[in-house]
Structures are given as structure tokens and as C-alpha cells.
Backbone as XML, in Angstrom:
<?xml version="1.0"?>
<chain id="A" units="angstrom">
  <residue number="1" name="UNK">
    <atom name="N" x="20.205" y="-35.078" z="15.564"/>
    <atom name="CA" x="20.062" y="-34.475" z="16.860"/>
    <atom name="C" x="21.130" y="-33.396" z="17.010"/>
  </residue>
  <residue number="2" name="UNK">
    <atom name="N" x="20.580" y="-32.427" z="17.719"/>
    <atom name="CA" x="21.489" y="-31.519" z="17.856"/>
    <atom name="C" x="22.308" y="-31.142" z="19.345"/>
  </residue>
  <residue number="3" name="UNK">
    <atom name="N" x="23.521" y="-31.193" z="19.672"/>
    <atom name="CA" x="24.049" y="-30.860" z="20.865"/>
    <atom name="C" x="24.443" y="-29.907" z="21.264"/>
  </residue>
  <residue number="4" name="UNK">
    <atom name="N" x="24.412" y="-29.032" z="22.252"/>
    <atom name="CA" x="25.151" y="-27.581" z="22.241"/>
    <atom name="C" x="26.839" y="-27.773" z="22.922"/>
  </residue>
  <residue number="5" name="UNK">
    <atom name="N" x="27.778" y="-27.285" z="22.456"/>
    <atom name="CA" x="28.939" y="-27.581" z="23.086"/>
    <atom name="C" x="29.290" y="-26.053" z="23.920"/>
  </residue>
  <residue number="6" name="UNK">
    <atom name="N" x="29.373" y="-26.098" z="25.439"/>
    <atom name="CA" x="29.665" y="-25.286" z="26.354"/>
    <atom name="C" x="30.775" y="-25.074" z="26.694"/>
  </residue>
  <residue number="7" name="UNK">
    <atom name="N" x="31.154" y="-26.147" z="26.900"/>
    <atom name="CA" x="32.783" y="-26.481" z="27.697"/>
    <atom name="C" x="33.709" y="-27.507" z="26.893"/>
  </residue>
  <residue number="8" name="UNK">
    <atom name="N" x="34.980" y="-27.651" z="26.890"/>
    <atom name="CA" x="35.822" y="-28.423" z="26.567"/>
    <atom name="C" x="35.922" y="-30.018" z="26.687"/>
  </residue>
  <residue number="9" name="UNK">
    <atom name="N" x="34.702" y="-30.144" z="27.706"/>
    <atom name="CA" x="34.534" y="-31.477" z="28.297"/>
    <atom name="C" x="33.231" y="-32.094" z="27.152"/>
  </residue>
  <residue number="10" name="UNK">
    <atom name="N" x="32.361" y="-30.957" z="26.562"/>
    <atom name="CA" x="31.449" y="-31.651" z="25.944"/>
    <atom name="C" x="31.985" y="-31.371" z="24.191"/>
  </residue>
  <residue number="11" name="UNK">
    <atom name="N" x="33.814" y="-31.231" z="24.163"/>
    <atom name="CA" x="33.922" y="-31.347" z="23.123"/>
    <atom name="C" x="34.803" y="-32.694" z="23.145"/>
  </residue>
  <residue number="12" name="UNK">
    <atom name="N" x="35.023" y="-33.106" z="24.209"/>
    <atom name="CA" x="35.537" y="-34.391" z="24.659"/>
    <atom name="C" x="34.682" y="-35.434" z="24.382"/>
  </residue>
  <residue number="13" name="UNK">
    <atom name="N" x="33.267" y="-35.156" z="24.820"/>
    <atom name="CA" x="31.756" y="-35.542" z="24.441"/>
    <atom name="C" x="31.616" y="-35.816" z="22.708"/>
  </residue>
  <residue number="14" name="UNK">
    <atom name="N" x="31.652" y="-34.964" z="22.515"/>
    <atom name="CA" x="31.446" y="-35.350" z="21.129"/>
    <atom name="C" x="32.783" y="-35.942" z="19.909"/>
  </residue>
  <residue number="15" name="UNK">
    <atom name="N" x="34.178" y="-35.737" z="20.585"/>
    <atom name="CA" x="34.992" y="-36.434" z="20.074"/>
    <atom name="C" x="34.706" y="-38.249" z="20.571"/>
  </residue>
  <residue number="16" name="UNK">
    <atom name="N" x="34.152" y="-38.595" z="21.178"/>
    <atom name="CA" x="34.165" y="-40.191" z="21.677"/>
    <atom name="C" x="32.457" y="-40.424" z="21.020"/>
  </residue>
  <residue number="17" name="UNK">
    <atom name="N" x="31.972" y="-39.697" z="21.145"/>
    <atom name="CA" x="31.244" y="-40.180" z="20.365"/>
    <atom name="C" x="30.971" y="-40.890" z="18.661"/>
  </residue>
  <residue number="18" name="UNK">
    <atom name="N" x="32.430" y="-39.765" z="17.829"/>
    <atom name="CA" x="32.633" y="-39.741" z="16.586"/>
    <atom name="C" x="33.178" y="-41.410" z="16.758"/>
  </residue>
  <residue number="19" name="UNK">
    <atom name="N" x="33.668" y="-41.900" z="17.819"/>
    <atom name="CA" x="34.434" y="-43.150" z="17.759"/>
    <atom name="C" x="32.768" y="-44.411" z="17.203"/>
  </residue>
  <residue number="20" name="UNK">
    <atom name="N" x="31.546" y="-43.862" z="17.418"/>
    <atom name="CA" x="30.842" y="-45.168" z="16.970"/>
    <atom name="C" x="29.772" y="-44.484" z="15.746"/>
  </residue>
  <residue number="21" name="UNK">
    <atom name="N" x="30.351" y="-43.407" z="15.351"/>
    <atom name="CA" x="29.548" y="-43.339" z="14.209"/>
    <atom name="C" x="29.849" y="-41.120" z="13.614"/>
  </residue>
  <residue number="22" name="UNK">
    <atom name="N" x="29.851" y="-41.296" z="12.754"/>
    <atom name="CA" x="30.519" y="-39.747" z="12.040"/>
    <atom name="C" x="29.678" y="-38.668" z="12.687"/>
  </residue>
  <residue number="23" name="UNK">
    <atom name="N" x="30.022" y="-37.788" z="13.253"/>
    <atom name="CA" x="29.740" y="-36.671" z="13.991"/>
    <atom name="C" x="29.792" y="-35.597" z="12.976"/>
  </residue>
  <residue number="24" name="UNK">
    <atom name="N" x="29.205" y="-33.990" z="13.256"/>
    <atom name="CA" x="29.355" y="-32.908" z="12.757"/>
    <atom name="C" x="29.812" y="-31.838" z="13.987"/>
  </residue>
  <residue number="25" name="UNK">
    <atom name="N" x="30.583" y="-31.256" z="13.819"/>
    <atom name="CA" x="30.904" y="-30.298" z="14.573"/>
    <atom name="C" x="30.287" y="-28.698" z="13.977"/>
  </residue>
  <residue number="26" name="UNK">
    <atom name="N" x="29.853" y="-28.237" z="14.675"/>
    <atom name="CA" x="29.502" y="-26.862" z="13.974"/>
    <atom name="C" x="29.673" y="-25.682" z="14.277"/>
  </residue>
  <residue number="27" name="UNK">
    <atom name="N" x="30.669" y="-24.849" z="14.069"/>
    <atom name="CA" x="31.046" y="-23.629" z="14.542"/>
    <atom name="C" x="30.253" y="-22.142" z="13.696"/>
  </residue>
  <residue number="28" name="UNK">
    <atom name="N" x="29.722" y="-21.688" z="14.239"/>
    <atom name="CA" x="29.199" y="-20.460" z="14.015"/>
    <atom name="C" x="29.558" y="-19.031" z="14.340"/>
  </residue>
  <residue number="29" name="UNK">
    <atom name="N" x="29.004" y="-17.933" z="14.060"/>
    <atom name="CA" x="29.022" y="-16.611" z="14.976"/>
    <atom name="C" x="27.493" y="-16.053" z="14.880"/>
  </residue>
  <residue number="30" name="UNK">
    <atom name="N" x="26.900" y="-15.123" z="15.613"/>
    <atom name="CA" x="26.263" y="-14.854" z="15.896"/>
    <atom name="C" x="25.772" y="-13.427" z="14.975"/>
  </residue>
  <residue number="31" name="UNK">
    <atom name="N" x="27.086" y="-12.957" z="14.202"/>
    <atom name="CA" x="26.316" y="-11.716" z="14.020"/>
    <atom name="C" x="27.038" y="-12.013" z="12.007"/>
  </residue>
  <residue number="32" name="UNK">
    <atom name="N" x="27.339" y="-12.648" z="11.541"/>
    <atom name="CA" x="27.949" y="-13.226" z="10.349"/>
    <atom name="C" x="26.684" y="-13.530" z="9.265"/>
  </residue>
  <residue number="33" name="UNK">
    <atom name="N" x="26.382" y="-13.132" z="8.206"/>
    <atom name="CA" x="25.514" y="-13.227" z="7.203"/>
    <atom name="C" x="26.042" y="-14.667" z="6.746"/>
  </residue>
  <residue number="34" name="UNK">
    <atom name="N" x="26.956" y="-15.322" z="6.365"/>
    <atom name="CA" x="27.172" y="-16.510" z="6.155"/>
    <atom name="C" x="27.070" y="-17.770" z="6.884"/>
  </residue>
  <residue number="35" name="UNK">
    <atom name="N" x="26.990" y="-17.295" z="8.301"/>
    <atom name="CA" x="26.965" y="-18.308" z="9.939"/>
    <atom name="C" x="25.182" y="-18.176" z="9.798"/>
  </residue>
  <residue number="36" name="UNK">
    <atom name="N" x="23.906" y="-17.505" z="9.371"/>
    <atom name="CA" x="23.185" y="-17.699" z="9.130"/>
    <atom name="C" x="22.714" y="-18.879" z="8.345"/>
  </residue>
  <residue number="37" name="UNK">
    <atom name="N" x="23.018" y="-18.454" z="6.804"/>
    <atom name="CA" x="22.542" y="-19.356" z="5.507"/>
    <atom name="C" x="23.287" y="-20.906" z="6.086"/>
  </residue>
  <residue number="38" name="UNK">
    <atom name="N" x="24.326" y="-21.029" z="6.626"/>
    <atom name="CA" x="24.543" y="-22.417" z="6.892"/>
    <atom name="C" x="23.933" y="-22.721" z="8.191"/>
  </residue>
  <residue number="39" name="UNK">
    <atom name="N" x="23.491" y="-21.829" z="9.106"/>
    <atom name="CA" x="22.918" y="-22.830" z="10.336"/>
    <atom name="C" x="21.207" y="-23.029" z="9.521"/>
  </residue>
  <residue number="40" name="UNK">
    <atom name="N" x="20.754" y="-22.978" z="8.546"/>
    <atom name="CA" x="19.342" y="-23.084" z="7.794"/>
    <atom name="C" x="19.853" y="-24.494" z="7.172"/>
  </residue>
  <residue number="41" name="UNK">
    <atom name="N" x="21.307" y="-24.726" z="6.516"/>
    <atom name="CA" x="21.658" y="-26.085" z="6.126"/>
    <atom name="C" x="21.570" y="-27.035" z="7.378"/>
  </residue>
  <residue number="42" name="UNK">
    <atom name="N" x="22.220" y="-26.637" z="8.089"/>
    <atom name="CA" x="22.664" y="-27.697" z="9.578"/>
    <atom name="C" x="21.399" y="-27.945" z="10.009"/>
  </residue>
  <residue number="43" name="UNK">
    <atom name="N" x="20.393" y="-26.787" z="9.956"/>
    <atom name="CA" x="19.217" y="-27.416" z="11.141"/>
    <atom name="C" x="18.555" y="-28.229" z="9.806"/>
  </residue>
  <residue number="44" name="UNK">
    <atom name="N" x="18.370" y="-28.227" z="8.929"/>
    <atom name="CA" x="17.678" y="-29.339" z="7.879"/>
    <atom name="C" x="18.459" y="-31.037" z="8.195"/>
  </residue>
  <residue number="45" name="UNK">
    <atom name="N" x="19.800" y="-30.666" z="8.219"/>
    <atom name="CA" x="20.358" y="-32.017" z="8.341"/>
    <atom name="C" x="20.194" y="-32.767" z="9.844"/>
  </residue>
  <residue number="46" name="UNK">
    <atom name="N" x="19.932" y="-32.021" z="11.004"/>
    <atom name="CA" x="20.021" y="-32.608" z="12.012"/>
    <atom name="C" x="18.828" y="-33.500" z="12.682"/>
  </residue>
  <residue number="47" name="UNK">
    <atom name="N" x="18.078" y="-33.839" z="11.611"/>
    <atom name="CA" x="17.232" y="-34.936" z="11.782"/>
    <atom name="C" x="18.017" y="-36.349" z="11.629"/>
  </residue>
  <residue number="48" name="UNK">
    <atom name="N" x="18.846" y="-36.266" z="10.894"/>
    <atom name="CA" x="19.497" y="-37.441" z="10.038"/>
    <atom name="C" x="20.838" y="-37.543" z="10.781"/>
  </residue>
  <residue number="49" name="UNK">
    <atom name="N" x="21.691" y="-36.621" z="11.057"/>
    <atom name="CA" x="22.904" y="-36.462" z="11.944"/>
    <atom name="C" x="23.041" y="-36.130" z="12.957"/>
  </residue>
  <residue number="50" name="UNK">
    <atom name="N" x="24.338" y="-36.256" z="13.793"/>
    <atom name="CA" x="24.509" y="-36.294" z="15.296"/>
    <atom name="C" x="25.186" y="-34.877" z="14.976"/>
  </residue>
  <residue number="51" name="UNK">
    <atom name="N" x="24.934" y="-33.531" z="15.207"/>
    <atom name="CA" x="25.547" y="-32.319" z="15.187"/>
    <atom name="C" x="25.667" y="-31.568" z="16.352"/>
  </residue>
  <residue number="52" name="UNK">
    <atom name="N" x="27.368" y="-31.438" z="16.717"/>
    <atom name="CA" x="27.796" y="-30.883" z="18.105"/>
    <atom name="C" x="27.979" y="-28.906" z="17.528"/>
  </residue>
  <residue number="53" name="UNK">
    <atom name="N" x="27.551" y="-28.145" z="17.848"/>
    <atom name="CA" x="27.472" y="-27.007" z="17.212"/>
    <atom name="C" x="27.837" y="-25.847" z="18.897"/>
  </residue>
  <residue number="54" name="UNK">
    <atom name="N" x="28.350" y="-24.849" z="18.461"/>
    <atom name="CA" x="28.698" y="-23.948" z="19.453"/>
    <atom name="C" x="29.067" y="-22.632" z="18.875"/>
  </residue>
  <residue number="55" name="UNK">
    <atom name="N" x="28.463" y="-21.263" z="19.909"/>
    <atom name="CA" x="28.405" y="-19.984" z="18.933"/>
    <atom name="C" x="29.724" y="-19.388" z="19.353"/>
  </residue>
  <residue number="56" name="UNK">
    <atom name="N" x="30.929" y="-18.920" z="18.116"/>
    <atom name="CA" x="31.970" y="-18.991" z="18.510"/>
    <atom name="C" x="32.376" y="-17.369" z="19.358"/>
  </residue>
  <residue number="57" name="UNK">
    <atom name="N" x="31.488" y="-16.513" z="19.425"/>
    <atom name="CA" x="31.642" y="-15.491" z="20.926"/>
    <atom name="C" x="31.501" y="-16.161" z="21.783"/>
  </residue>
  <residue number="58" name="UNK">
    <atom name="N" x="30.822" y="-16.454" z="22.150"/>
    <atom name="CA" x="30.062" y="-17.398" z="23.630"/>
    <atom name="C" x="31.575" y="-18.698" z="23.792"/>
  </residue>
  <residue number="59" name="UNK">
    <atom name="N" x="31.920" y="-19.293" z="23.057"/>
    <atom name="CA" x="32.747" y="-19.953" z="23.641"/>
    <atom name="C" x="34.053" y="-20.156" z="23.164"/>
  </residue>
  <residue number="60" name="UNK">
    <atom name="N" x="35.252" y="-19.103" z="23.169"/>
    <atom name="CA" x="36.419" y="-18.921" z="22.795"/>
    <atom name="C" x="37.433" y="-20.129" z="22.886"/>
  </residue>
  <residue number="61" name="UNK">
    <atom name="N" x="36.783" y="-20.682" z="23.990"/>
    <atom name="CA" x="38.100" y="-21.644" z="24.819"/>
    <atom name="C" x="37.328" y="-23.182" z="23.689"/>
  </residue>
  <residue number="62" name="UNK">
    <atom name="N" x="36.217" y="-23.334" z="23.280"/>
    <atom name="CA" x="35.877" y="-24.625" z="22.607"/>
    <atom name="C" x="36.428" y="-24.234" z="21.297"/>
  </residue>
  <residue number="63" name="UNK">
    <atom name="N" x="36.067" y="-23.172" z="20.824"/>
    <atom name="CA" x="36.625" y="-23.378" z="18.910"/>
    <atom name="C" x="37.970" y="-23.401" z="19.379"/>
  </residue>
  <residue number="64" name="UNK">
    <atom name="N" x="39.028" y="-23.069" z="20.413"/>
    <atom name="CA" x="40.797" y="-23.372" z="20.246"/>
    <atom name="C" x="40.832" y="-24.988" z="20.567"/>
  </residue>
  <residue number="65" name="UNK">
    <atom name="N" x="39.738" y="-25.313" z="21.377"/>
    <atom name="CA" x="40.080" y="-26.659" z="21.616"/>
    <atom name="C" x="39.961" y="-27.481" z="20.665"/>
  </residue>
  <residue number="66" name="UNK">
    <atom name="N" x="38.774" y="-27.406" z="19.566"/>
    <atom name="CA" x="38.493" y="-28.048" z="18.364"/>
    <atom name="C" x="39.643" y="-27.560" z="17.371"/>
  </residue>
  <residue number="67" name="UNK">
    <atom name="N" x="40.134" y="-26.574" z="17.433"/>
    <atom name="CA" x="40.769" y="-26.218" z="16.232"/>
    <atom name="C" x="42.537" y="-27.110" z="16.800"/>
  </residue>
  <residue number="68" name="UNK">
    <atom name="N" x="42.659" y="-26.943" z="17.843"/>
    <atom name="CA" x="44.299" y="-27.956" z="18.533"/>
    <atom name="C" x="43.103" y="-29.007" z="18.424"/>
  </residue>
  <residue number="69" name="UNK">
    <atom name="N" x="42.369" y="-29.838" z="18.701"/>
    <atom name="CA" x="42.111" y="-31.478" z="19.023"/>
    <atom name="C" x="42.547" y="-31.844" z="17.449"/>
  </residue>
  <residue number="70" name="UNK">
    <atom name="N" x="41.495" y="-31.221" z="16.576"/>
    <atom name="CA" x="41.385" y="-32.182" z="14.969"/>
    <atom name="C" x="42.600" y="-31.465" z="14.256"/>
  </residue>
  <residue number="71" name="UNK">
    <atom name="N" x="43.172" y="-30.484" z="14.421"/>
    <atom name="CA" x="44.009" y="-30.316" z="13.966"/>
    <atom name="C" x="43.590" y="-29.543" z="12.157"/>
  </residue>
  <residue number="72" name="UNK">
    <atom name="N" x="42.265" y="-28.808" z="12.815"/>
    <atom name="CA" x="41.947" y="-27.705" z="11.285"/>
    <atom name="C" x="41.823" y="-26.330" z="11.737"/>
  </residue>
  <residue number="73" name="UNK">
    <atom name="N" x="42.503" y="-25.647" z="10.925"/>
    <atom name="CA" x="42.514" y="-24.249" z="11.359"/>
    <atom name="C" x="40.998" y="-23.851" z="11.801"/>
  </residue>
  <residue number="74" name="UNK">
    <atom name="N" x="41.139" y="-22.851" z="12.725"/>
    <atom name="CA" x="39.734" y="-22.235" z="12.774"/>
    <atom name="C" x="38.668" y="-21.304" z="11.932"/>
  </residue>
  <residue number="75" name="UNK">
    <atom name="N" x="37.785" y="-21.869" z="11.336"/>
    <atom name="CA" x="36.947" y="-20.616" z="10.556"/>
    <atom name="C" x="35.317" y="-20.137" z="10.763"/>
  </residue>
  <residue number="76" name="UNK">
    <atom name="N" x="34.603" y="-19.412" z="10.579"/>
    <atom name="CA" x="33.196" y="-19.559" z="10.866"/>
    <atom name="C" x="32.953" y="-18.467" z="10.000"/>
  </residue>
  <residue number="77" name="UNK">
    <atom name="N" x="31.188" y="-19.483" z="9.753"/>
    <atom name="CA" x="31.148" y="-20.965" z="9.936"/>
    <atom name="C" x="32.018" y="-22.092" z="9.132"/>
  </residue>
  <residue number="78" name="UNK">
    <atom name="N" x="31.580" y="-23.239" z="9.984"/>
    <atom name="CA" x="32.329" y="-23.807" z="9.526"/>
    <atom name="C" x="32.152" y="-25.272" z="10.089"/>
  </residue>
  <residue number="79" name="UNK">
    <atom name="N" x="32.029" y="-26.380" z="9.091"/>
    <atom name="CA" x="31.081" y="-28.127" z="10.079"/>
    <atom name="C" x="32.592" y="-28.646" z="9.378"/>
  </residue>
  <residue number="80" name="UNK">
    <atom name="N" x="33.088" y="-29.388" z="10.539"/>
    <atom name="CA" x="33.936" y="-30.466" z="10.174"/>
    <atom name="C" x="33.389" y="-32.124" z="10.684"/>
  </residue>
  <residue number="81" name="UNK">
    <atom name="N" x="33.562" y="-32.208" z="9.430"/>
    <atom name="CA" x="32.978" y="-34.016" z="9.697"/>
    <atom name="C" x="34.126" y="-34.837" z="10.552"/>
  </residue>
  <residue number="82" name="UNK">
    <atom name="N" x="33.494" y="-35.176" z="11.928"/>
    <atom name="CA" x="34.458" y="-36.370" z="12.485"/>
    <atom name="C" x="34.082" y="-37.596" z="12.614"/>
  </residue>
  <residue number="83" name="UNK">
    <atom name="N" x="35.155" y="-38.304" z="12.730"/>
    <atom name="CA" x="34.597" y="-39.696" z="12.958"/>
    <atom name="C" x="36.423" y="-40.518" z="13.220"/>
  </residue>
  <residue number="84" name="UNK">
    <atom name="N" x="35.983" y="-41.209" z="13.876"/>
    <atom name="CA" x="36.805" y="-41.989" z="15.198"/>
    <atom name="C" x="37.834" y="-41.283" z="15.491"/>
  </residue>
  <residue number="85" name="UNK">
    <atom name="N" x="37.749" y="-40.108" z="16.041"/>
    <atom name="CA" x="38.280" y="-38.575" z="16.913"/>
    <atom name="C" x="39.108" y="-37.721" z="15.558"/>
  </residue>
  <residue number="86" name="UNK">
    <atom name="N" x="38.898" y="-38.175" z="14.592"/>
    <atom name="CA" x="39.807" y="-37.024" z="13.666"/>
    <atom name="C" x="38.731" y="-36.355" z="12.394"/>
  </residue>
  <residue number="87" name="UNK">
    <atom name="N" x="39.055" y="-35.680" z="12.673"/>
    <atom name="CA" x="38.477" y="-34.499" z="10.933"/>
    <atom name="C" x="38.721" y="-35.857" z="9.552"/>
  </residue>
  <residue number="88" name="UNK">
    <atom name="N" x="37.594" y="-35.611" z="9.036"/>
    <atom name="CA" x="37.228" y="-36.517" z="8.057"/>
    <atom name="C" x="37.249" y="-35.815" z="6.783"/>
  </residue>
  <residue number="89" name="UNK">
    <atom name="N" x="36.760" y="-34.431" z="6.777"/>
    <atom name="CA" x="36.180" y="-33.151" z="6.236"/>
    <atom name="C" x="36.003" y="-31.982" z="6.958"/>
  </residue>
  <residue number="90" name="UNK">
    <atom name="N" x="35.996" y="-30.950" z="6.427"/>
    <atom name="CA" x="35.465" y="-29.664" z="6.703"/>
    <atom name="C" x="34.922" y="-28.840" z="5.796"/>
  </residue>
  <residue number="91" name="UNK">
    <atom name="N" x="34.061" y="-28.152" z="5.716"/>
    <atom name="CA" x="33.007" y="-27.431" z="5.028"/>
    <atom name="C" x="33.054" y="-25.794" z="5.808"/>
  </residue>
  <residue number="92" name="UNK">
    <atom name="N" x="33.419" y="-24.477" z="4.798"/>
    <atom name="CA" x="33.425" y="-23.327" z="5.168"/>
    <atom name="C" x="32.312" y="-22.392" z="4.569"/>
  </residue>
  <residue number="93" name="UNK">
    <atom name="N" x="31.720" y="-21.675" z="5.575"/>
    <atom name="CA" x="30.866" y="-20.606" z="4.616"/>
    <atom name="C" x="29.977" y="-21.185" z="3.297"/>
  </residue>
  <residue number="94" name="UNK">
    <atom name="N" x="30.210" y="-20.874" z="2.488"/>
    <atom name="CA" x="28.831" y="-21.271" z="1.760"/>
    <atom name="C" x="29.372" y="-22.937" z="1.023"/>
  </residue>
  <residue number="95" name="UNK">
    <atom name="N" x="30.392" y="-23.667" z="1.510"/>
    <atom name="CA" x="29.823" y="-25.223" z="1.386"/>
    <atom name="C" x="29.306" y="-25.688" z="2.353"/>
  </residue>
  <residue number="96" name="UNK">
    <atom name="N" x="28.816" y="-25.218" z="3.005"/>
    <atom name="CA" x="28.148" y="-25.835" z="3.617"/>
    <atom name="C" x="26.713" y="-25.922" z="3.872"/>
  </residue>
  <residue number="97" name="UNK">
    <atom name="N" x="26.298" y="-27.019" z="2.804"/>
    <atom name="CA" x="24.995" y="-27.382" z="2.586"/>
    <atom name="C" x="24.860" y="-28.841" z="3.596"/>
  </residue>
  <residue number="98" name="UNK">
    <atom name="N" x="23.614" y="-29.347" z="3.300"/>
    <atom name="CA" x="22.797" y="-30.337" z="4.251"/>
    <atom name="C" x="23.269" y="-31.794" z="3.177"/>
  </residue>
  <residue number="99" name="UNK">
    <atom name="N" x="22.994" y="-31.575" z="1.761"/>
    <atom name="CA" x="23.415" y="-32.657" z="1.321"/>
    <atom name="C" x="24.951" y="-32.857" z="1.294"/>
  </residue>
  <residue number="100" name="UNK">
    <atom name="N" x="25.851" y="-31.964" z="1.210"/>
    <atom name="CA" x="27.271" y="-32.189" z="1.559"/>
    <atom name="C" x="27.815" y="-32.753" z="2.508"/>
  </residue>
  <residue number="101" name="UNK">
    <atom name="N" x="26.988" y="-32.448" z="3.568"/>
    <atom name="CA" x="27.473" y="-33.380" z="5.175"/>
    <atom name="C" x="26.835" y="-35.060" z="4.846"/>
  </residue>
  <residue number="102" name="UNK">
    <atom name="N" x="25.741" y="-34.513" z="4.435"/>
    <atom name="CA" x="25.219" y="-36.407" z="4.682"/>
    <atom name="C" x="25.762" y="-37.163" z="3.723"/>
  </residue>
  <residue number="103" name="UNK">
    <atom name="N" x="26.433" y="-36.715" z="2.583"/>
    <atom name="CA" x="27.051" y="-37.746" z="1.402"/>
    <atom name="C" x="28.488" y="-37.942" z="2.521"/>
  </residue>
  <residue number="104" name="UNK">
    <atom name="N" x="28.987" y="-36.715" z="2.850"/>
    <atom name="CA" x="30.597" y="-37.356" z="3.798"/>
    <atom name="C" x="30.009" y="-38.139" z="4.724"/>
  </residue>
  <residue number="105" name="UNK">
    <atom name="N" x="28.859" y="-37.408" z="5.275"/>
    <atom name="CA" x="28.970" y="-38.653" z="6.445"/>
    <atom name="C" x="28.632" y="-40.459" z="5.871"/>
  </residue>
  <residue number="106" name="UNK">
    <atom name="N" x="28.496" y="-40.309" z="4.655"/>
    <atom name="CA" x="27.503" y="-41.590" z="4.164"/>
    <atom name="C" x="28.763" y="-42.424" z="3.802"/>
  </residue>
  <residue number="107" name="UNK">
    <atom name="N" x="29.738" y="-41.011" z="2.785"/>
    <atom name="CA" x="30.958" y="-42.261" z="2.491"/>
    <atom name="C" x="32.070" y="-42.532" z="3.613"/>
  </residue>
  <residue number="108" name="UNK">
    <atom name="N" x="31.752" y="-42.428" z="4.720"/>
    <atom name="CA" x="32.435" y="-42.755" z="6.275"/>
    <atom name="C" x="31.857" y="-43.839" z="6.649"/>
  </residue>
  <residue number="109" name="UNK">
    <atom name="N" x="30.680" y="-43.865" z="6.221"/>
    <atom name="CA" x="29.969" y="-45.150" z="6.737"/>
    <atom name="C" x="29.886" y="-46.241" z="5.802"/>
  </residue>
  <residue number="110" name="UNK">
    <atom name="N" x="29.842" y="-46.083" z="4.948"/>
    <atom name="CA" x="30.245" y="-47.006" z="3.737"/>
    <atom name="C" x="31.275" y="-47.971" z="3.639"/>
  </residue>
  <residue number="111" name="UNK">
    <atom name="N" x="32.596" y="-47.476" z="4.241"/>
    <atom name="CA" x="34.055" y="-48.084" z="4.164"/>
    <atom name="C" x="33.894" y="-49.249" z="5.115"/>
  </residue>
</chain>
């Protein structure tokens, strides 16, 4: 499933959520040849995963909040795997494929 993150509160949203099962965060841009080819990975995976995603013009104040909450520099694109509120992984530009998220998210769930 896919979530759109607007505000700081629905990145609050999706940090408590990572607390009952591994989340994707997904930062993009809008006009980036590489923020393309990976939102074609992300939307394949988001049958299978919980993906909080936000376009990083449109919302300046969420990628600083994600980048201070988990504590990973900012890049786009760019999916960092969370799970019980901290960065598990992160994936930039062209790693970021559909089977790369679901094996992290798989060995999160595994342990």
C-alpha cells in the first residue's frame, strides 16, 4: 500500500507504524531521470509493502524531518527501510529495485 506523506505528522505516521512491521520511506523529485526508473521499482513493490513516499519539492520540511528523525543524510531518490522507528537500510538512485526492498524487508522480519 502506498501512503502519501504531506506533513511532519504523517511522518510521525509512518515512523509508529514501522514499530509493528518494516516500512519503506520514499523520497523522490519530480523532474530527476533517476526519481523516475525507481518510482517504476516502488510502485511494483507496493502491493507487498507498506510504502510512505513524498515528492521532495512539494515537501521541504518532511525530507529534513526524515533526514534529522532516522538519522540518514538526505538523497533523491532514495527508500530507506524502517522498522521499529530507525533506518534499517537505505537504497539510492539506481539500487533501488523492488526485489532489494522486499529481501530487507524479509530479513527484518525473519529475526
Amino acid at each position: 500500500m502506498f501512503h502519501i506523506l504531506h506533513t511532519n505528522e504523517d511522518v510521525d505516521a509512518a515512523l509508529k507504524a514501522s514499530n509493528e512491521k518494516p516500512v519503506i520511506i520514499f523520497k523522490h523529485s519530480s523532474s530527476c531521470p533517476f526519481s523516475g526508473a525507481a518510482q517504476i521499482e516502488v510502485a511494483h513493490a507496493k502491493h507487498d509493502l507498506d510504502i510512505y513516499g513524498c515528492v521532495v519539492q512539494y515537501t521541504p520540511e518532511v525530507k529534513k524531518e526524515i533526514a534529522d528523525r532516522l538519522d540518514v543524510e538526505h538523497a533523491s531518490p532514495q527508500a530507506i527501510v524502517v522498522y521499529k522507528g530507525k533506518a534499517e537500510g537505505h537504497f539510492y538512485r539506481s539500487e533501488i529495485k523492488e526485489r532489494a526492498l522486499k529481501n530487507r524487508v524479509a530479513e527484518l522480519t525473519a529475526r
